[in-house]
C-alpha positions, 0 to 999 in steps of 0.5 A: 278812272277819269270819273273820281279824278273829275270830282277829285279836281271839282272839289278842289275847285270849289275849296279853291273858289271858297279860300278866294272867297274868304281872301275878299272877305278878309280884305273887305273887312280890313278896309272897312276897318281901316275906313272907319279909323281913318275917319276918326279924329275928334269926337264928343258928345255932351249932355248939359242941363238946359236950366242952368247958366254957367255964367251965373258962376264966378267960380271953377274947382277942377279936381284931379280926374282918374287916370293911368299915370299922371294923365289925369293930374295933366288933364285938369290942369290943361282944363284949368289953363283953357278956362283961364285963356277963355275967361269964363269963371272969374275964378279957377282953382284947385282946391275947395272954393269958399262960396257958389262954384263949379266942380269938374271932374272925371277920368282919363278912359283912354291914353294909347301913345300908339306906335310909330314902328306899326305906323311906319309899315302900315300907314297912318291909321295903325297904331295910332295915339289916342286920348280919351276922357269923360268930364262931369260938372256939378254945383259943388254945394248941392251935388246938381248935375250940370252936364257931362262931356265924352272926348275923344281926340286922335290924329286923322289919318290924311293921306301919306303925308300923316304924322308918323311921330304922334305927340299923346301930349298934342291929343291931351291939350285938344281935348282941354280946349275942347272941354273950355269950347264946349262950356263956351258954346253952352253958355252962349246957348243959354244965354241966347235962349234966355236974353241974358 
């Protein structure tokens, strides 16, 4: 009689040990999870082609990107109001440009406003405001590639003192000024690499 209560008790063990076991493992995977969004803030990445000066470009076109809502009429227009403050292009428009110019274009591929109440109970890392996009540049005569960009912008969860209230705005304008600073840096690189 002793003898089945034995194995009775043995396997309830081991089940016991496995649900521990898979309590650790949800655990793990959970921090894991939350390490790698707490790690996220700014991203991008940008591919420009190496033979062409944007300097040597007097004009900008930005159109309309793609996008929920009106993210992307607001997304071009924050691109046009950061190229303007950097001087880059002597000229910025928004309709078809008469001569040489640059036309940028894309999509908004990510606008999440997030989730206060999740932040609240959560942390900072939940439910979190993201904003994403892809950018393109071309002449806009010939259709030439003439570099790409992928922004993705969030708010960093750092520590307790991380905002519960995310402004998807806030994420939309670091992304505009990060389109104007990459388009800086790669002329500079240009012009360093060509003595100009």
């Amino acid at each position: 009689m002793n003898a089945p209560l034995l194995g009775r008790e043995r396997r309830f063990s081991i089940e016991g040990k496995n649900e521990r076991l898979n309590q650790v493992m949800r655990l793990v995977a959970s921090f894991v999870i939350f390490l790698a969004i707490f790690l996220a803030g700014c991203r991008t990445t940008s591919e420009f082609n190496p033979f062409v000066s944007i300097s040597s470009y007097q004009t900008v076109v930005i159109e309309d990107f793609d996008g929920p809502g009106s993210s992307g009429y607001d997304f071009a227009e924050r691109i046009a109001r950061f190229l303007s403050r950097a001087g880059l292009f002597k000229d910025i428009l928004r309709q078809d440009p008469e001569g040489r110019a640059i036309r940028i274009e894309g999509v908004v591929t990510r606008y999440e406003k997030g989730n206060a109440a999740m932040r609240l109970k959560f942390g900072p890392a939940m439910g979190q405001a993201r904003f994403a996009a892809k950018v393109n540049l071309y002449d806009y005569q010939s259709g030439d590639f003439i570099g790409s960009l992928k922004i993705s912008e969030s708010f960093e969860a750092t520590g307790p003192r991380a905002p519960i209230v995310q402004d998807l705005d806030t994420l939309a304008e670091r992304g505009a000024e990060r389109v104007a600073e990459e388009l800086i840096a790669f002329d500079k690189s240009v012009s360093s690499q060509t003595g100009s």
